[in-house]
N, C-alpha and C positions, 0 to 999 in steps of 0.2 A: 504494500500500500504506500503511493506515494503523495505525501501529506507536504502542501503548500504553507507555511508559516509567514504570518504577519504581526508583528510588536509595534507599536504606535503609542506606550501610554505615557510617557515625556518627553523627551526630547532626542532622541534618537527616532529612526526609520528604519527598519530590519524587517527583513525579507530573507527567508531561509528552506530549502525543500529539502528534504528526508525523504528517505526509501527506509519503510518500518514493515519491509516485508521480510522472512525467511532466517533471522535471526534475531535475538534479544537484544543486542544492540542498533539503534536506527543507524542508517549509514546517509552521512552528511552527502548531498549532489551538488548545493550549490547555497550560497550566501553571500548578502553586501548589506551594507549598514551605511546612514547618512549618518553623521552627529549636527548638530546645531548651538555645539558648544559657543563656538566663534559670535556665534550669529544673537545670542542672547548674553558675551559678554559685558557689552554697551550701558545694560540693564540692569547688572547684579545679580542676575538670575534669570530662572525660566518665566517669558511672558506669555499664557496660553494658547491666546489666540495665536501670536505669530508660531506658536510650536506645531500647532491644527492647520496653520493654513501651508506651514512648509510639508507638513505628511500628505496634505493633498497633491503639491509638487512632485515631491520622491518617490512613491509609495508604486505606482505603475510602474517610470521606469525599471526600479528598483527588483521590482517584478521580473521585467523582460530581461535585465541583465542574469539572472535567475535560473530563469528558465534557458538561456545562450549558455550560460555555465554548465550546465547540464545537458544542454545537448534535445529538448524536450520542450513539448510545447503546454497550453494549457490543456488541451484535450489528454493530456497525459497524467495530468493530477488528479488522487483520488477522495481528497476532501480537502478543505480549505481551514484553517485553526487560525485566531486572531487573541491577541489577550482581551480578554474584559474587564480587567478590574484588578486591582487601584491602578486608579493613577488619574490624568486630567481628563477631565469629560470628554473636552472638545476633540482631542487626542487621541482617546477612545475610539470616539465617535466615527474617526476616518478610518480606523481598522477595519472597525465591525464592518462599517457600511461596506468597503470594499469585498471584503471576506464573505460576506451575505450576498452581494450584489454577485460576485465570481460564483460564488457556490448555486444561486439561484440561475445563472444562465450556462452554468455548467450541470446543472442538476446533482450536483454532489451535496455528500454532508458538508455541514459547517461546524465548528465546535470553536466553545467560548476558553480560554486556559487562561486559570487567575494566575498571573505576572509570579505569586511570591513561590508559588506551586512551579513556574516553570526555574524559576533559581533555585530551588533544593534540589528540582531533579536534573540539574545539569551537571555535565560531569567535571 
């Protein structure tokens, strides 16, 4: 099963696909990450909205890069996973939508993975 991964809940942009087929370990195909470190220096911190509106920017490419790294296309992924929670709404918000929107016109599953859940089980 090859499972589409999307993170979006501060300031980072991560885009990551797995093959969680035929062994206990998923085997990594392909990953990129924006930061938005730079880009919220200015400010003292993370400002929402511009965190929301740069995941709307990254968030596809970041995809297609993705999927070139791997050799594969969407029709190739077998569920789509996005975190849901903690983290900033708006943030959120462009994961989900994406990850639901993909899984809706791909007719695959979708699944929500709370953020603290995917950091214990990383390796």
């Amino acid at each position: 099963m090859r499972i589409l991964g999307i993170e979006s809940s501060c300031d980072e942009t991560g885009v990551a696909l797995v093959d969680a087929s035929g062994s206990a370990t998923p085997r990594l195909l392909g990953h990129a990450l924006h930061s938005q470190i730079e880009m919220h220096q200015a400010y003292g911190g993370v400002v929402p909205e511009l965190a929301s509106r740069d995941h709307i920017r990254r968030v596809l490419p970041l995809t297609d890069a993705v999927l070139g790294q791997a050799g594969l296309t969407l029709a190739d992924v077998d569920a789509v996973a996005h975190t849901r929670g903690p983290g900033l709404a708006g943030a959120l918000l462009v994961g989900s939508g994406v990850a639901c929107a993909l899984g809706f016109a791909l007719e695959k599953p979708v699944l929500g993975v709370h953020h603290l859940e995917g950091h214990l089980l990383s390796p």
